[in-house]
PAVEXZA-35711 format. One line per field, with one value per atom (N, C-alpha, C): residue number from 0; residue in three letters; atom name; x, y, z. Coordinates in steps of 0.02 Angstrom, whole numbers. Example, Ala and Ser with C-alpha at 12.3 -4.5 7.8 and 13.67 -1.06 7.14 Angstrom:
% residues 2
i	(0 | 0 | 0 | 1 | 1 | 1)
aa	(ALA | ALA | ALA | SER | SER | SER)
at	(N | CA | C | N | CA | C)
u	(660 | 615 | 660 | 642 | 684 | 645)
v	(-284 | -225 | -165 | -112 | -53 | 2)
w	(390 | 390 | 390 | 354 | 357 | 394)
% end
This chain:
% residues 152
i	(0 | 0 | 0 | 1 | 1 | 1 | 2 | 2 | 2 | 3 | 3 | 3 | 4 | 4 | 4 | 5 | 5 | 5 | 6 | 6 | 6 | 7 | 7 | 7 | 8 | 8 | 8 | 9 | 9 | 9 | 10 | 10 | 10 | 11 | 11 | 11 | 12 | 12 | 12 | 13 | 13 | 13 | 14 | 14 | 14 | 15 | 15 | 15 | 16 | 16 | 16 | 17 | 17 | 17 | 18 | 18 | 18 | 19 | 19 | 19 | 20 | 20 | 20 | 21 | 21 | 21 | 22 | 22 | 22 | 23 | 23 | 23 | 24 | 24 | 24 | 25 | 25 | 25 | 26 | 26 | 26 | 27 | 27 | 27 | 28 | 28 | 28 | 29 | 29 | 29 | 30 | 30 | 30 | 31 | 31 | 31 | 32 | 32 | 32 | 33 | 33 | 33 | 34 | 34 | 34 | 35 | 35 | 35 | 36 | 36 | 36 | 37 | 37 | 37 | 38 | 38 | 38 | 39 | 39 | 39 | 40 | 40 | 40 | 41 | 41 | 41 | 42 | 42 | 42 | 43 | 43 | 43 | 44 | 44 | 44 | 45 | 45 | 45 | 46 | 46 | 46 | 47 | 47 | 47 | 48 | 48 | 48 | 49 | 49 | 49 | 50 | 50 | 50 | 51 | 51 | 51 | 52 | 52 | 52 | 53 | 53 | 53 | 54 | 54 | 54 | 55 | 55 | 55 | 56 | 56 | 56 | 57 | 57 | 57 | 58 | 58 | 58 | 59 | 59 | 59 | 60 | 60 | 60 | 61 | 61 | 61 | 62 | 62 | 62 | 63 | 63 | 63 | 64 | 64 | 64 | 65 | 65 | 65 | 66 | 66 | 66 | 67 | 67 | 67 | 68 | 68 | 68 | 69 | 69 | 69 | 70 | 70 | 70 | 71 | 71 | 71 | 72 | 72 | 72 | 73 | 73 | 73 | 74 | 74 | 74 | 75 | 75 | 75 | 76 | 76 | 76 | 77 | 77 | 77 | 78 | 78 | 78 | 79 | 79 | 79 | 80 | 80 | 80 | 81 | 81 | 81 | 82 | 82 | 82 | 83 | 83 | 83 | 84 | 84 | 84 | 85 | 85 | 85 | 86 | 86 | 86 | 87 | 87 | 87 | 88 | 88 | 88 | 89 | 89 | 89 | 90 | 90 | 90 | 91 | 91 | 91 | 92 | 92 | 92 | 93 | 93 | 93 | 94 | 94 | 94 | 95 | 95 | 95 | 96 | 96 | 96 | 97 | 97 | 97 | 98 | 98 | 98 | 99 | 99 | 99 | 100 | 100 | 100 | 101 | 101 | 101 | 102 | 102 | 102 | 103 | 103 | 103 | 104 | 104 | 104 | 105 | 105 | 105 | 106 | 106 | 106 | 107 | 107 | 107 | 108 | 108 | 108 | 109 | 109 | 109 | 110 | 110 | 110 | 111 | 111 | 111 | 112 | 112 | 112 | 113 | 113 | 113 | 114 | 114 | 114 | 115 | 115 | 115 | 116 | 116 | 116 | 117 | 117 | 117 | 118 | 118 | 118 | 119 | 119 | 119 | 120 | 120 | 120 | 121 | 121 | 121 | 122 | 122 | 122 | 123 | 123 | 123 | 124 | 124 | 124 | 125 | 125 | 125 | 126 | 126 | 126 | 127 | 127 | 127 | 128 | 128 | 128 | 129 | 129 | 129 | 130 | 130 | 130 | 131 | 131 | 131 | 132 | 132 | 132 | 133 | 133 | 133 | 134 | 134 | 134 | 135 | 135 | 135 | 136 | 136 | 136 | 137 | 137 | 137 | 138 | 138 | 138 | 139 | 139 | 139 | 140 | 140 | 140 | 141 | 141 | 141 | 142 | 142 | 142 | 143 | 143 | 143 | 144 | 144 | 144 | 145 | 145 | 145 | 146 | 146 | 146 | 147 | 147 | 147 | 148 | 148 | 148 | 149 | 149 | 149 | 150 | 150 | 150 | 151 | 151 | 151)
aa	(UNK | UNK | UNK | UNK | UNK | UNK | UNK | UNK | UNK | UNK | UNK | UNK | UNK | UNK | UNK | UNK | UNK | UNK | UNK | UNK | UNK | UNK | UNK | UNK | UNK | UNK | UNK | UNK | UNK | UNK | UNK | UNK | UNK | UNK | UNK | UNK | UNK | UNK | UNK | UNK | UNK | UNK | UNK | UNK | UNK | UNK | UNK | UNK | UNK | UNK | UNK | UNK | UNK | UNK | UNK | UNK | UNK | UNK | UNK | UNK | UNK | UNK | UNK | UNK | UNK | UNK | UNK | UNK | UNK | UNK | UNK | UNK | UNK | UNK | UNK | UNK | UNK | UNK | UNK | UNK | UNK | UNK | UNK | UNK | UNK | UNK | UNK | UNK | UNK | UNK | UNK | UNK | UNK | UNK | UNK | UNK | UNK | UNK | UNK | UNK | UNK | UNK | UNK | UNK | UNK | UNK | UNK | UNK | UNK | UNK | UNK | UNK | UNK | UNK | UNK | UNK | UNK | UNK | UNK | UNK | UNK | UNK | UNK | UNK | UNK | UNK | UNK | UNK | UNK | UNK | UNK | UNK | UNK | UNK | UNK | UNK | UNK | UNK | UNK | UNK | UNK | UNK | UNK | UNK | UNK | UNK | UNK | UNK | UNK | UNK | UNK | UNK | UNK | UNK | UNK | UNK | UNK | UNK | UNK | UNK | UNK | UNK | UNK | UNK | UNK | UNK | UNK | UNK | UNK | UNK | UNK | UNK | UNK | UNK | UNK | UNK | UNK | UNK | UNK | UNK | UNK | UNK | UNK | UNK | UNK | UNK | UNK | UNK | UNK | UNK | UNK | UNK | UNK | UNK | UNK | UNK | UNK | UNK | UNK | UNK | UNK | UNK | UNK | UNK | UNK | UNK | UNK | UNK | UNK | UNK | UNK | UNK | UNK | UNK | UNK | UNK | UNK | UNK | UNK | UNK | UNK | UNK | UNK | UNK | UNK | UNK | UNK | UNK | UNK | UNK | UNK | UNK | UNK | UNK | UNK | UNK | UNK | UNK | UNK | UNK | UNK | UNK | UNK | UNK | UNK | UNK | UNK | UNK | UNK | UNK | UNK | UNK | UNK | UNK | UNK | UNK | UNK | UNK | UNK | UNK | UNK | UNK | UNK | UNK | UNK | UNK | UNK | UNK | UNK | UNK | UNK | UNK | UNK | UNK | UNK | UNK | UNK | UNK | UNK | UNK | UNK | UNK | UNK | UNK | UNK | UNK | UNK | UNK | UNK | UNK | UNK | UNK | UNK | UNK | UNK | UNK | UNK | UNK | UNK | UNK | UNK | UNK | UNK | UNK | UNK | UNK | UNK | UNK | UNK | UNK | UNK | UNK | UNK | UNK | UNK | UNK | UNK | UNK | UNK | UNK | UNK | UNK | UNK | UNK | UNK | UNK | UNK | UNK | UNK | UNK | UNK | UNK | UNK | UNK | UNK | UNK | UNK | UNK | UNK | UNK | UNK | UNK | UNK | UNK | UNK | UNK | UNK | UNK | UNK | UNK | UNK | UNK | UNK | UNK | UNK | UNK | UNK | UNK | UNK | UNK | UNK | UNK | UNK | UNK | UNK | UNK | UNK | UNK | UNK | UNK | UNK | UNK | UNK | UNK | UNK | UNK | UNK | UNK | UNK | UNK | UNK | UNK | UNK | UNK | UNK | UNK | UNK | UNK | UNK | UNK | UNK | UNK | UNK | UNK | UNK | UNK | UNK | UNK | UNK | UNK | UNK | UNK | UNK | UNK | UNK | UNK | UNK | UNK | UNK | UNK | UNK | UNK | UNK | UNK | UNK | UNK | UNK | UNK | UNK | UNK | UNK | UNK | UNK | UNK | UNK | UNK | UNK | UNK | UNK | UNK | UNK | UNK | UNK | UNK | UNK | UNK | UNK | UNK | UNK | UNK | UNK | UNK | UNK | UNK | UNK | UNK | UNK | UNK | UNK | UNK | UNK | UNK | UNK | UNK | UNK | UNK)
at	(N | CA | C | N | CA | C | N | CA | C | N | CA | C | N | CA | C | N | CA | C | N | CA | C | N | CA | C | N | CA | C | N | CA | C | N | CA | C | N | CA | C | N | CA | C | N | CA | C | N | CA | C | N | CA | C | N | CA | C | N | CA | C | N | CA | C | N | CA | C | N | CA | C | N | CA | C | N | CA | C | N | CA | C | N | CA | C | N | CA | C | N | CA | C | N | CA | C | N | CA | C | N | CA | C | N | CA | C | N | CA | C | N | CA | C | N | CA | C | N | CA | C | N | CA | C | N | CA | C | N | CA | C | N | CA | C | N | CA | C | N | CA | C | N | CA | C | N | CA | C | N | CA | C | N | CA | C | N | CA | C | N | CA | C | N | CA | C | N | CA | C | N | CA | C | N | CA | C | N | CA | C | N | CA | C | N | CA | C | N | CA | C | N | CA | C | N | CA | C | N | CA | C | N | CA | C | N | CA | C | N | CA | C | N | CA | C | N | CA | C | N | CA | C | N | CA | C | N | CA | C | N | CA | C | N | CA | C | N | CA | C | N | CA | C | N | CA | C | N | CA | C | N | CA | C | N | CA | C | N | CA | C | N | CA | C | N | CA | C | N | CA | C | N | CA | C | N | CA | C | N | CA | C | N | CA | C | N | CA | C | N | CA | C | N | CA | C | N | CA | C | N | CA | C | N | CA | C | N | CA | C | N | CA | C | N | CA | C | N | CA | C | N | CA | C | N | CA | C | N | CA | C | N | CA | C | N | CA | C | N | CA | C | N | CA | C | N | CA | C | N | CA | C | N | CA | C | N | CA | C | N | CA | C | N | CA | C | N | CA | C | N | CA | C | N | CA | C | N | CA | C | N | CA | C | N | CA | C | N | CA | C | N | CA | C | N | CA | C | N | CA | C | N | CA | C | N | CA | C | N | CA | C | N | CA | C | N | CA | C | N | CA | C | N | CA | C | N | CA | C | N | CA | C | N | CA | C | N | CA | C | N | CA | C | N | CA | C | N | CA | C | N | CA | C | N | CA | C | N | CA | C | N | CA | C | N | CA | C | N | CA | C | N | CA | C | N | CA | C | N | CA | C | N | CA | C | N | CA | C | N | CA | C | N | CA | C | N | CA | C | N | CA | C | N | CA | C | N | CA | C | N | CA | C | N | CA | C | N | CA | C | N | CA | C | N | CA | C | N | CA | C)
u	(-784 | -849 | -898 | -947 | -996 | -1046 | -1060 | -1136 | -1177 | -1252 | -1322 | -1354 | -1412 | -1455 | -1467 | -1482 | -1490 | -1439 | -1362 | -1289 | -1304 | -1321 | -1309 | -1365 | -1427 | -1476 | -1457 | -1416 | -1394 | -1331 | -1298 | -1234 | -1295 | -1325 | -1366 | -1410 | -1438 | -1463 | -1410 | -1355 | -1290 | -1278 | -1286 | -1253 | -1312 | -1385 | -1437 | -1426 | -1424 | -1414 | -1367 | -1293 | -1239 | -1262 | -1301 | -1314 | -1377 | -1403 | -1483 | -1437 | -1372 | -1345 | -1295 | -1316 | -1235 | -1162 | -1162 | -1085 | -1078 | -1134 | -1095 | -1128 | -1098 | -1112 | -1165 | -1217 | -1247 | -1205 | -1152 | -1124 | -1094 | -1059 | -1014 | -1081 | -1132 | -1183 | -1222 | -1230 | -1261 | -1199 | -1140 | -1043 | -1093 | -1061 | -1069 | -1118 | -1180 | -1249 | -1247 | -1215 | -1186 | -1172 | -1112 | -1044 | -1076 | -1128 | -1155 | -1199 | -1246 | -1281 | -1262 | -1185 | -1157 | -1106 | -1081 | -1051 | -1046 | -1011 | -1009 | -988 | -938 | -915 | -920 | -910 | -908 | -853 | -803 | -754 | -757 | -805 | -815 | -854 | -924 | -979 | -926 | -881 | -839 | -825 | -763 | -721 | -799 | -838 | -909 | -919 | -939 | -962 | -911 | -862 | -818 | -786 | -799 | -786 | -865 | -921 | -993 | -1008 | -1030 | -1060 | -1115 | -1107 | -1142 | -1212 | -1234 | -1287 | -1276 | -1319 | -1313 | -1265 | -1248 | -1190 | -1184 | -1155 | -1154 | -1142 | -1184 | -1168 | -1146 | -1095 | -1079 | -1140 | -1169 | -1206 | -1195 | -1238 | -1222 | -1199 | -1140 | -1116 | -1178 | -1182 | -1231 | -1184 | -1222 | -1181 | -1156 | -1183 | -1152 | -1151 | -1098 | -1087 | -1156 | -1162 | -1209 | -1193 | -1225 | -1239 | -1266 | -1220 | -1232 | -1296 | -1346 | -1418 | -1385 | -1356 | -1342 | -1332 | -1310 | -1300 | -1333 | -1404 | -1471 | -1513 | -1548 | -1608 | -1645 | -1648 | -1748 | -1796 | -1828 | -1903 | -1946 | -1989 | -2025 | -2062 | -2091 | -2142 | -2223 | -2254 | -2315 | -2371 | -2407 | -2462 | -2530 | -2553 | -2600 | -2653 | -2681 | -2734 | -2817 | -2801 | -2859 | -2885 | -2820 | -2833 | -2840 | -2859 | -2873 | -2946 | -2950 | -3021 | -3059 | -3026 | -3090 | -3063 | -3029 | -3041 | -3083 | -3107 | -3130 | -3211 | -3227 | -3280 | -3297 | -3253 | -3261 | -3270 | -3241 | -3265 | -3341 | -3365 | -3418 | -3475 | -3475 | -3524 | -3562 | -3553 | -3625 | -3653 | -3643 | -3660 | -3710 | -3693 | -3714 | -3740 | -3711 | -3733 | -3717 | -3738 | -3699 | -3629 | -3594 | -3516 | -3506 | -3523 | -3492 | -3476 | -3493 | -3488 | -3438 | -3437 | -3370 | -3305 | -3331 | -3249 | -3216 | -3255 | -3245 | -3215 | -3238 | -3209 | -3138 | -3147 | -3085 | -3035 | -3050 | -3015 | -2957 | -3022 | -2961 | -2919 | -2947 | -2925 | -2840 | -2872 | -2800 | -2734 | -2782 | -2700 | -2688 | -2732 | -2692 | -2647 | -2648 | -2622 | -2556 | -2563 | -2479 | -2449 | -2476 | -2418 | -2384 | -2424 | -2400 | -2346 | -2359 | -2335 | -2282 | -2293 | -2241 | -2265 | -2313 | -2315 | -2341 | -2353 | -2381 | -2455 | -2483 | -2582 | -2591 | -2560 | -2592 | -2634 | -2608 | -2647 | -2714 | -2708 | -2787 | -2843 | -2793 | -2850 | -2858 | -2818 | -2857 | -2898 | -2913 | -2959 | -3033 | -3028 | -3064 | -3094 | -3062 | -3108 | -3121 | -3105 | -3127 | -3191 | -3177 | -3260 | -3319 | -3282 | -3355 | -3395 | -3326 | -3368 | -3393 | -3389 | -3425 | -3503 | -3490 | -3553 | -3579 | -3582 | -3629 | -3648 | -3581 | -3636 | -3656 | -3644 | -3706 | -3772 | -3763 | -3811 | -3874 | -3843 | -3862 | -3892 | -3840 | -3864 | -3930 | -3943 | -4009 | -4065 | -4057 | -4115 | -4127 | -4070 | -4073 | -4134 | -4107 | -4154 | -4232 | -4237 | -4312 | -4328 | -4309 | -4346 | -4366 | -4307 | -4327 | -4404 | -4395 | -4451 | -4490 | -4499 | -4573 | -4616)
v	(-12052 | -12039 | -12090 | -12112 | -12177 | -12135 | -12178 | -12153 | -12179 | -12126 | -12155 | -12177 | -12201 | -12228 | -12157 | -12122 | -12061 | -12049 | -12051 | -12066 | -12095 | -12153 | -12209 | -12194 | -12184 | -12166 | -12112 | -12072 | -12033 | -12057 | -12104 | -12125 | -12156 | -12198 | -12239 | -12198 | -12145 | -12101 | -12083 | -12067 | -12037 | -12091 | -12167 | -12235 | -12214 | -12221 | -12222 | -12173 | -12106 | -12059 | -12077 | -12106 | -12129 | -12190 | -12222 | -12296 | -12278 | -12214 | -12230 | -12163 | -12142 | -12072 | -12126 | -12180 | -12229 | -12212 | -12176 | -12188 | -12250 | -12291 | -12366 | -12407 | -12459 | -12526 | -12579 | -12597 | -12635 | -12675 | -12705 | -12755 | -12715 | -12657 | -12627 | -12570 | -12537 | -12522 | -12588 | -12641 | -12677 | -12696 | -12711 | -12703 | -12663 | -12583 | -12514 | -12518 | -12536 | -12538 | -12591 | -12622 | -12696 | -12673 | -12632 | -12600 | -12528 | -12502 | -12445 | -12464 | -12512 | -12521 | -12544 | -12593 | -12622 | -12565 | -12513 | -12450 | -12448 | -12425 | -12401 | -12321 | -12293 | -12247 | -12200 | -12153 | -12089 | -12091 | -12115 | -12124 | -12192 | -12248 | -12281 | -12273 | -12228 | -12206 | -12144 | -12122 | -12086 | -12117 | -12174 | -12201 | -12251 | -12237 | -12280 | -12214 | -12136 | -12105 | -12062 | -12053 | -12001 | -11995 | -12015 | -12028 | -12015 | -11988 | -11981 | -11916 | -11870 | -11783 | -11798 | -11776 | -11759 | -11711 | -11709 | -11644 | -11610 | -11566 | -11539 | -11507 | -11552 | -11519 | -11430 | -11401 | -11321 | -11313 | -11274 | -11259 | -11188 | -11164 | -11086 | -11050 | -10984 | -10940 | -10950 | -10937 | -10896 | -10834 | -10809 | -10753 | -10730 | -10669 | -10643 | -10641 | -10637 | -10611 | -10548 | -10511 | -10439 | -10407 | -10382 | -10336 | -10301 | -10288 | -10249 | -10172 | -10151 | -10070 | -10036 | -9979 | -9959 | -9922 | -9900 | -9870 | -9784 | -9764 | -9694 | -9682 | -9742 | -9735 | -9748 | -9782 | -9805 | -9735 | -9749 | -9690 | -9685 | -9612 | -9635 | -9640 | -9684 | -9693 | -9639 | -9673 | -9597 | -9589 | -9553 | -9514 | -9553 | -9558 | -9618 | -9551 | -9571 | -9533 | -9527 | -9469 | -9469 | -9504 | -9541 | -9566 | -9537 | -9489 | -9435 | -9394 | -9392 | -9361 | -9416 | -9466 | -9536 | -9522 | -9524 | -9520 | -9460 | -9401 | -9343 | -9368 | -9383 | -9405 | -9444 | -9514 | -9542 | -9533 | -9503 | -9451 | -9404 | -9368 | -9310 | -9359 | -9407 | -9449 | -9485 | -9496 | -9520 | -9485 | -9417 | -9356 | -9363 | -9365 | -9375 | -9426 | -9493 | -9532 | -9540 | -9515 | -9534 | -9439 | -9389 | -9319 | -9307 | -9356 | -9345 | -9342 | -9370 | -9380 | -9304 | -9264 | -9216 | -9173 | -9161 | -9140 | -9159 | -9229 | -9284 | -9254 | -9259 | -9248 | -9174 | -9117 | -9050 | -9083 | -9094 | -9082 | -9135 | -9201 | -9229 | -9201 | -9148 | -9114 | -9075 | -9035 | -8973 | -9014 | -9074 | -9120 | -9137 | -9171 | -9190 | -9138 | -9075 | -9032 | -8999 | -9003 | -8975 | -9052 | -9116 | -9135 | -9149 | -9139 | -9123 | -9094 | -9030 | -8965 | -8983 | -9034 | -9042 | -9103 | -9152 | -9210 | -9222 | -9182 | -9181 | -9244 | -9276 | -9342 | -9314 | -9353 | -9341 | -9348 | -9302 | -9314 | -9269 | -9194 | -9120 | -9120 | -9155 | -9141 | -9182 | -9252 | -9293 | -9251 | -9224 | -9186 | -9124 | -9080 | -9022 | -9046 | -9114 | -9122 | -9156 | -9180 | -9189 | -9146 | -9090 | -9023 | -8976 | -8991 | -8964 | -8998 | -9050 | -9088 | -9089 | -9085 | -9061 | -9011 | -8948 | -8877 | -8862 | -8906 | -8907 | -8927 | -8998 | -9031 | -8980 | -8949 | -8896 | -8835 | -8796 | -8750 | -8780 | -8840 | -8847 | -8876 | -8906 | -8904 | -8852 | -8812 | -8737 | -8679 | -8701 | -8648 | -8714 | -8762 | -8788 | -8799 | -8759 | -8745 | -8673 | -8634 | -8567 | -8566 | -8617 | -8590 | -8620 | -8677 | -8711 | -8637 | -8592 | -8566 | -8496 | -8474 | -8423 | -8433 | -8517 | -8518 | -8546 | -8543 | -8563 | -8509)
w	(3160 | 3188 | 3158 | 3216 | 3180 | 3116 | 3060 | 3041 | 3076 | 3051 | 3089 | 3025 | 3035 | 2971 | 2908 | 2943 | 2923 | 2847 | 2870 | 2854 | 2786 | 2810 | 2778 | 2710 | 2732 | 2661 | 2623 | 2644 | 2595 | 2566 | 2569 | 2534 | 2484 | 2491 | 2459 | 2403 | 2423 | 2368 | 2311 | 2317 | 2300 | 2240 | 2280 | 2242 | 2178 | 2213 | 2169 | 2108 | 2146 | 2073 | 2020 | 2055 | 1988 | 1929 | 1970 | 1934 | 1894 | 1905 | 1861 | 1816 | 1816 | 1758 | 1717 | 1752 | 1688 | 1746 | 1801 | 1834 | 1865 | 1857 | 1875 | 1873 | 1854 | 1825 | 1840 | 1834 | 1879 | 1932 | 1942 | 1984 | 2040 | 2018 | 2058 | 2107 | 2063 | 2103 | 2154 | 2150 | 2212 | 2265 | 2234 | 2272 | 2320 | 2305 | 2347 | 2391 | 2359 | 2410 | 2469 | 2444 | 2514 | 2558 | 2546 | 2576 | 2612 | 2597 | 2628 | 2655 | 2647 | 2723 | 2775 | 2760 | 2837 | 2858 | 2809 | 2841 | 2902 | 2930 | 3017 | 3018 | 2986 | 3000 | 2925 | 2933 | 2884 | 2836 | 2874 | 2814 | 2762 | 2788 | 2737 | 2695 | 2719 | 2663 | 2621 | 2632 | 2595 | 2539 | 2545 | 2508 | 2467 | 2465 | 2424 | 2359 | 2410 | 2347 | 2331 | 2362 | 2340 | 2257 | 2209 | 2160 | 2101 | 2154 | 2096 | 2142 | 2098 | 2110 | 2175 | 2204 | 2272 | 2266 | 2218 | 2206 | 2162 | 2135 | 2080 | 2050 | 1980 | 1969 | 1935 | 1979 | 1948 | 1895 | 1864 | 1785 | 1773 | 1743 | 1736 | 1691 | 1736 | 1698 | 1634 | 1601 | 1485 | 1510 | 1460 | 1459 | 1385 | 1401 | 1331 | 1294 | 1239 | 1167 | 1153 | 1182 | 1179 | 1254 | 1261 | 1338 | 1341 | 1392 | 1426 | 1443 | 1407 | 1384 | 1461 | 1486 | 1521 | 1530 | 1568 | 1560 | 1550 | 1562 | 1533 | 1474 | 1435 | 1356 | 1330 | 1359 | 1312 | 1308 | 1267 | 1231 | 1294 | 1302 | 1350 | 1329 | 1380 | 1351 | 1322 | 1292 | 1249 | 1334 | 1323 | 1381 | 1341 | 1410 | 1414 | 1378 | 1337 | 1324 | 1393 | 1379 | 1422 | 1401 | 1467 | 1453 | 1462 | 1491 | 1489 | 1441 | 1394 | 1317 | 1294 | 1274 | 1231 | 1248 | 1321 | 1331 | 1302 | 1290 | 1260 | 1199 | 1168 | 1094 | 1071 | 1124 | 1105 | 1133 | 1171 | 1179 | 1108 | 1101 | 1049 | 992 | 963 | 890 | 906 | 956 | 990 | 973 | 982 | 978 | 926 | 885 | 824 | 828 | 850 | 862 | 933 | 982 | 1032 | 1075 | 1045 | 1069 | 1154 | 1181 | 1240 | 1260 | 1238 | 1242 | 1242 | 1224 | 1202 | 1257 | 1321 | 1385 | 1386 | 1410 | 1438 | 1403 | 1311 | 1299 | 1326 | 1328 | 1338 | 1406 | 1456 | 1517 | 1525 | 1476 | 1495 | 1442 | 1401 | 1358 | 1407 | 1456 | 1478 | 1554 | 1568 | 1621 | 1603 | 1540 | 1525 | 1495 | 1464 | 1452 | 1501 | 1570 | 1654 | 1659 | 1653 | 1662 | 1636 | 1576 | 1528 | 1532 | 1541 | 1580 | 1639 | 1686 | 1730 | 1741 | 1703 | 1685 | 1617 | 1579 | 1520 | 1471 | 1484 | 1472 | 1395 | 1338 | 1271 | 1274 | 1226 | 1217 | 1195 | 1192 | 1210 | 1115 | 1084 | 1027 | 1019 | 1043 | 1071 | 1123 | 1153 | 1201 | 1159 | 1143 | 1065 | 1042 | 1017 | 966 | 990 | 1067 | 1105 | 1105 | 1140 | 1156 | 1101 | 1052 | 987 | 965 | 954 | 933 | 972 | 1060 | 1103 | 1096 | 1085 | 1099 | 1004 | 962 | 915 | 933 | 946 | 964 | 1011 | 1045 | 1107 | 1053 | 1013 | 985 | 917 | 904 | 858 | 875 | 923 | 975 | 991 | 1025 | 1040 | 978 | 934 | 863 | 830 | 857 | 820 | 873 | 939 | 975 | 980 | 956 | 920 | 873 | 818 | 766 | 746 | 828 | 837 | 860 | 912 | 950 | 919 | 862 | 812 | 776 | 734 | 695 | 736 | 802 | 828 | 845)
% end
């Protein structure tokens, strides 16, 4: 079967890649390049590169160092903490500082231990202490407008 030009620039790329990796010699690379542009047929651009890698040469995967552990035999993950109890904690440590927080943490207190019961996920002691430091902050709150309104 004839080559087309087409043919022919790819024998020529082929020559190119061997001669710029060291597979051939300056003399015998301009030889080949002679010999592949007056080519006519497929079997002579053959007998030019058949002897240099055609494209990338395949490399075998890395085997790991150690087999691969089936997922039933690995640990499970811990369970994700809630992030709704982070939030009344960090509300509830907020409260003396800022007196408002102290709502916020109460309500994302009891937010987040509906959500742990429901979720299994970890927090239930961040959100205790959330809603512990809120409903401090409210009746101490409350017990010191108690005792403005006693001594007024």
């Amino acid at each position: 079967m004839r080559a087309s030009h087409t043919d022919r620039e790819r024998a020529i790329d082929v020559l190119k890649a061997g001669f710029s990796e060291g597979r051939l010699g300056q003399a015998e690379y301009e030889q080949r390049l002679a010999r592949a542009s007056q080519a006519q047929t497929y079997a002579e651009l053959g007998v030019l590169i058949a002897d240099l890698p055609q494209g990338p040469v395949p490399v075998p995967a890395p085997q790991p160092a150690y087999p691969e552990v089936p997922r039933t035999f690995l640990p499970a993950p811990p369970p994700r903490t809630n992030g709704t109890a982070i939030g009344a904690l960090v509300c509830g440590v907020l409260t003396p500082m800022y007196g408002l927080t102290a709502i916020p943490a109460v309500i994302l207190g009891h937010k987040a231990k509906a959500e742990i019961r429901r979720t299994g996920e970890q927090g239930d002691g961040l959100a205790t202490a959330g809603l512990v430091l809120g409903w401090l902050a409210i009746c101490g709150v409350l017990a010191i407008i108690g005792l403005i309104g006693l001594l007024s």
